[in-house]
N, C-alpha and C positions, 0 to 999 in steps of 0.2 A: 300728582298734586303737590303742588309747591308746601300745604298744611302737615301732608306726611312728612316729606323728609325737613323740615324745620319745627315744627310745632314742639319740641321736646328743648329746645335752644331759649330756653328760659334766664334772662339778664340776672336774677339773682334765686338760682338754684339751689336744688338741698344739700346732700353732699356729693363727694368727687365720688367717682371710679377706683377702686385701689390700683388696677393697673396703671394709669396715670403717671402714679408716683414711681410704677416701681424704676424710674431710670434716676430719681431721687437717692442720691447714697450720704449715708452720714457722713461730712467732715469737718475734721477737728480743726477749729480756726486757728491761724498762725498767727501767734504773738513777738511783735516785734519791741525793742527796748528803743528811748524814747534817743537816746546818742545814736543808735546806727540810721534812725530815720532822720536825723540831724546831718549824719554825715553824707546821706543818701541825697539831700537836698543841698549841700553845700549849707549849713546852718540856716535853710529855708531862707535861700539866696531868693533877694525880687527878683532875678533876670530867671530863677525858676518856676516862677507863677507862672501857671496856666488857668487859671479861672479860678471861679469863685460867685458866694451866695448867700443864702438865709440862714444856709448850715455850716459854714465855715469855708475857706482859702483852701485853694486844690494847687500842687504844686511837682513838677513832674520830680522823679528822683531815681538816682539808679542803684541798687543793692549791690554787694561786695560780688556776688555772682554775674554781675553784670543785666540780671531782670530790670527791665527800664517798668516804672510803676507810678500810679499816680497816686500823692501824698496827700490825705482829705485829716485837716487841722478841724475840729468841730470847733464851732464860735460859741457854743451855748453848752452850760455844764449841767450836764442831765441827774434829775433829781434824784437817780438812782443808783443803788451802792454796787460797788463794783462786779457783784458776781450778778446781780439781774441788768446791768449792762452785757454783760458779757456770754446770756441767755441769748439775750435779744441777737447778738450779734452772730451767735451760732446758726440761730434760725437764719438768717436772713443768708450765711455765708451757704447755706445746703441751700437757697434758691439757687438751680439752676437753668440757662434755658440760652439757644444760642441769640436770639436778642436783648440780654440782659448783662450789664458791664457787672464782672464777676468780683466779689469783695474776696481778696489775697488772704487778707489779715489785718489785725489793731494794734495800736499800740494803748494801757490803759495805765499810766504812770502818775499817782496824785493827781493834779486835775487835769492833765492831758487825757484826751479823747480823741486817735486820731485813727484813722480807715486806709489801708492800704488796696487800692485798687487796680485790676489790671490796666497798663497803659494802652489806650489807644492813637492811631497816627495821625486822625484828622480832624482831634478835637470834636467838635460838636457840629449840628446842625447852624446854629446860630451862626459860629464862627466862619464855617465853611461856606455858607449858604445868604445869612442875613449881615454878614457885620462889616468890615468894610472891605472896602473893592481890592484894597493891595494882600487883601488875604482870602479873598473868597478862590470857590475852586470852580472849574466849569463841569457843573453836572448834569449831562444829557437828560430827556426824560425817563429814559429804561432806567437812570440810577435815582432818580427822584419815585420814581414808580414803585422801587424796590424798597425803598429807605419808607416810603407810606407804610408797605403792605410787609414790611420787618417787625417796623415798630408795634403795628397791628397787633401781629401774633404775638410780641415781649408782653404786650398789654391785655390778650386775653388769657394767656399763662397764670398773669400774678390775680385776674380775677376769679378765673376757674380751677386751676390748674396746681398752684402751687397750695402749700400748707404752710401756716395758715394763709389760705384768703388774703391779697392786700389792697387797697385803695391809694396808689400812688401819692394825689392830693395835688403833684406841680410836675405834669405833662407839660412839658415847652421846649423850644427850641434846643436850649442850653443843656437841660436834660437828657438828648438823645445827639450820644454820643455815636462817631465814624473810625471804624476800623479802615488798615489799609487798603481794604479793597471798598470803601463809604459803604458797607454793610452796618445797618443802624443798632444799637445796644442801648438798652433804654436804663440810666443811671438814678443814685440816689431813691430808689423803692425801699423802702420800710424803715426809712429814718424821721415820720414822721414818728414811731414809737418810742425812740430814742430819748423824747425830747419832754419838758410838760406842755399842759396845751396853753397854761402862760405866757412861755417866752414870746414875749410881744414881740421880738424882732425877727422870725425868723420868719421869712417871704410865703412859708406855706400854710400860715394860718388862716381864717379865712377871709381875712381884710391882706391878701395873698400877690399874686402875679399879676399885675392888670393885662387885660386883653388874652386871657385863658379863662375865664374862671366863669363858671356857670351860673346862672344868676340864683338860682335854687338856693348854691352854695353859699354867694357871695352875700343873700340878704336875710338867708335863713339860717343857714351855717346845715343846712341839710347836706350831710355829703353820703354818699352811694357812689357806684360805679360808674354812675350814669355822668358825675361829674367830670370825672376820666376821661368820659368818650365824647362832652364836650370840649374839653380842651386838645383832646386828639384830632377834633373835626375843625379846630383853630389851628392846629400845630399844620394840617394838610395843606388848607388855604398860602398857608405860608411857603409852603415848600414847595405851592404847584405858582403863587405870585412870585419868589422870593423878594417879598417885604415881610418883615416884623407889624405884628398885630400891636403891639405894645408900642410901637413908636411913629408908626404909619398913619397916617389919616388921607382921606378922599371926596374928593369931590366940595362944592360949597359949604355943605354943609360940616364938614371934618369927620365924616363917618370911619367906623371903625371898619376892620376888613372884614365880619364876618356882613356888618350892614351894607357895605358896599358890595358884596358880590349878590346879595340876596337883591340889590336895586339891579343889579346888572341883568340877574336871571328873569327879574320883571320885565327889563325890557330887550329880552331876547339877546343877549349879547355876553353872555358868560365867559366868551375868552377870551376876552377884553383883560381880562383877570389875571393872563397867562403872562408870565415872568417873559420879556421882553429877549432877554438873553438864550431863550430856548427858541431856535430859529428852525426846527424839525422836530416833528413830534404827530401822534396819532390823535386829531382832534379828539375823534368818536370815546377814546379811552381817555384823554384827558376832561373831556366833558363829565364822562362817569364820575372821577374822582371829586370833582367840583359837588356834583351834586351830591355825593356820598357823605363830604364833610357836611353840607345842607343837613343831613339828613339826623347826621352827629351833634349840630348844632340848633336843635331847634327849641324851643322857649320851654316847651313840656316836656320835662323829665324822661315821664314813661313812654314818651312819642321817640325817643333816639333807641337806636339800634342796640343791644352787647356786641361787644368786643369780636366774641364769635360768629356775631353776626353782621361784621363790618368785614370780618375776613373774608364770607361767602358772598358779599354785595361786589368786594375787590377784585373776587376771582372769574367775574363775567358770569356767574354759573346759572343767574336769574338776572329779569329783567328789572327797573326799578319803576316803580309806579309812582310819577310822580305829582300823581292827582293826590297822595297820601301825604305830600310835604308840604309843612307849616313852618312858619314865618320863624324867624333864629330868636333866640334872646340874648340881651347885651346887658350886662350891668356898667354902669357909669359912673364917675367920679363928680360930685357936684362943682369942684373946680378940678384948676390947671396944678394945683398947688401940693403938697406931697410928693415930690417924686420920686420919694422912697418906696414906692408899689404900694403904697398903706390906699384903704379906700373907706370913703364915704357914703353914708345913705343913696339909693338913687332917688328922684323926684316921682312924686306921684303920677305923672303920667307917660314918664317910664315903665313903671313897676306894670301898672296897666297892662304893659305889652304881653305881662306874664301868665297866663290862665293857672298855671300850674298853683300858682301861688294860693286861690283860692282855699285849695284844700293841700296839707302840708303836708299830708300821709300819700300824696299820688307819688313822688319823687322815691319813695323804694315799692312801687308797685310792681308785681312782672311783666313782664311782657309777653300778652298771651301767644300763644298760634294765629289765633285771627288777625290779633293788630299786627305782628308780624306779614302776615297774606298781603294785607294791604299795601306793606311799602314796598312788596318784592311781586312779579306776576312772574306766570312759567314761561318759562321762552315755546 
């Protein structure tokens, strides 16, 4: 019975396992002084920039050892004195996990705040995937398959798994970085603690990332896990279309991608969806995935799957019941105008769409075993 072996796969559970951790080892974060990270970027030369965000300028650099690393300049000077920075930064430096881009070391000099990260070769999903054509890469579906169901597991680690407990907050493209083999590393986790919840300009607050962000989040400021794992079931959409949700629109009406595929699966036609440049591929497995993000994405909170149980929906290992899936939710911008990701009130007959909304304690409810049963049947 499908209730035995999942009933225990509770979205926000009590504590871990101590075995878990034990591959967890103390390490002491490496401090770098703020001239050699200077000299590491060529004086944080522009033709070294590699990205950038809510949290500051990433810019690749190479250390005297010849470690090629990538240089994270924080934009925002956090309100706390150097040694509770440098707490935080310990915790976060002993998350480990192999889909998780691994923090090197800091640099904490007067008001320099900066993050030494391992470098990866293919940049991000965004880059490689959504951004323009003279840099995108050609990724079959076995490596879009893979880069799903990596990031997956980075994402049920920092839920369940790591100490402390994290809620990412800006799962998105840019975020989930590609080593050289496009095996995915999900960056930037636990630097929403770095920061106050003032700094109005950094992307991850919850007026945040348009076109990730869960409406829960985005009108309640209710954030949970479960806002994660909508933005992970936007982040999939993307990677099984490759279009960006944030700059994409469809159809007459300009729907968003999660709206547009939800109109697709109405009218039987879900792979219509499918990234045009993928000319071989396993419909039956990519139909899964479609629906799987559906399943991630939908309006009520406690109706989306955890992490851990988005991993066994990927794994083929149950059937998906799709009489149990309900309509996505969008949050919207009342205009065109902002296009700094800042967002606006949605209108009331959007909000509407949202049942969740009624009661504001449903969005950390668990998710039992039964509601579970429902969106999975035994094979």
């Amino acid at each position: 019975m499908i209730g035995n072996c999942f009933g225990a796969l509770n979205c926000c559970g009590g504590k871990n396992d101590p075995a878990d951790q034990s591959n967890q080892q103390e390490i002491a974060t490496k401090t770098f002084s703020y001239n050699s990270l200077r000299s590491a970027t060529r004086d944080f030369h522009p033709s070294s920039k590699i990205g950038g965000g809510g949290y500051g300028v990433v810019h690749k650099g190479v250390l005297r050892d010849g470690t090629q690393v990538a240089i994270k300049s924080l934009s925002v000077e956090s309100k706390q004195g150097t040694k509770e920075f440098m707490t935080e930064i310990d915790i976060i430096s002993n998350i480990q996990h192999p889909n998780l881009v691994q923090l090197i070391g800091c640099c904490v000099e007067g008001n320099y705040r900066i993050l030494v990260y391992e470098f990866l070769e293919n940049n991000s999903v965004a880059s490689s995937l959504l951004g323009f054509k003279s840099k995108r890469v050609a990724l079959d579906w076995p490596k879009r398959a893979a880069i799903c169901r990596g990031t997956a597991s980075g994402l049920a680690f920092l839920h369940e798994e790591a100490q402390p407990n994290i809620v990412h907050r800006d799962i998105k493209a840019s975020n989930v970085l590609l080593d050289k083999n496009f095996d995915p590393k999900i960056g930037d986790f636990g630097l929403a603690k770095l920061f106050p919840d003032n700094a109005t300009h950094i992307s991850t607050r919850v007026a945040g990332t348009m076109g990730y962000l869960a409406p829960e989040y985005a009108l309640l400021g209710q954030l949970t896990r479960k806002a994660d794992v909508y933005s992970f079931g936007v982040l999939m959409l993307e990677i099984i279309s490759g279009k960006s949700s944030s700059k994409a629109a469809f159809g007459e009406n300009l729907l968003v991608l999660v709206e547009w595929t939800w109109k697709l699966k109405e009218e039987n036609r879900l792979l219509d969806i499918v990234d045009p440049e993928l000319t071989e591929y396993d419909e039956t497995e990519v139909l899964r995935f479609i629906k799987i993000a559906l399943f991630c994405t939908q309006a009520t909170a406690h109706h989306r799957p955890s992490m851990k149980q988005v991993i066994k929906m990927l794994s083929k290992e149950v059937h998906l019941n799709e009489k149990a899936l309900t309509k996505p939710g969008v949050f919207r911008r009342k205009t065109s105008r902002n296009l700094d990701n800042s967002l606006d009130e949605t209108s009331s007959s959007q909000a509407n769409k949202f049942p969740s909304f009624e009661n504001p304690n449903v969005t950390s409810s668990h998710f039992s075993g039964s509601e579970y049963e429902t969106m999975m049947l035994p094979r």
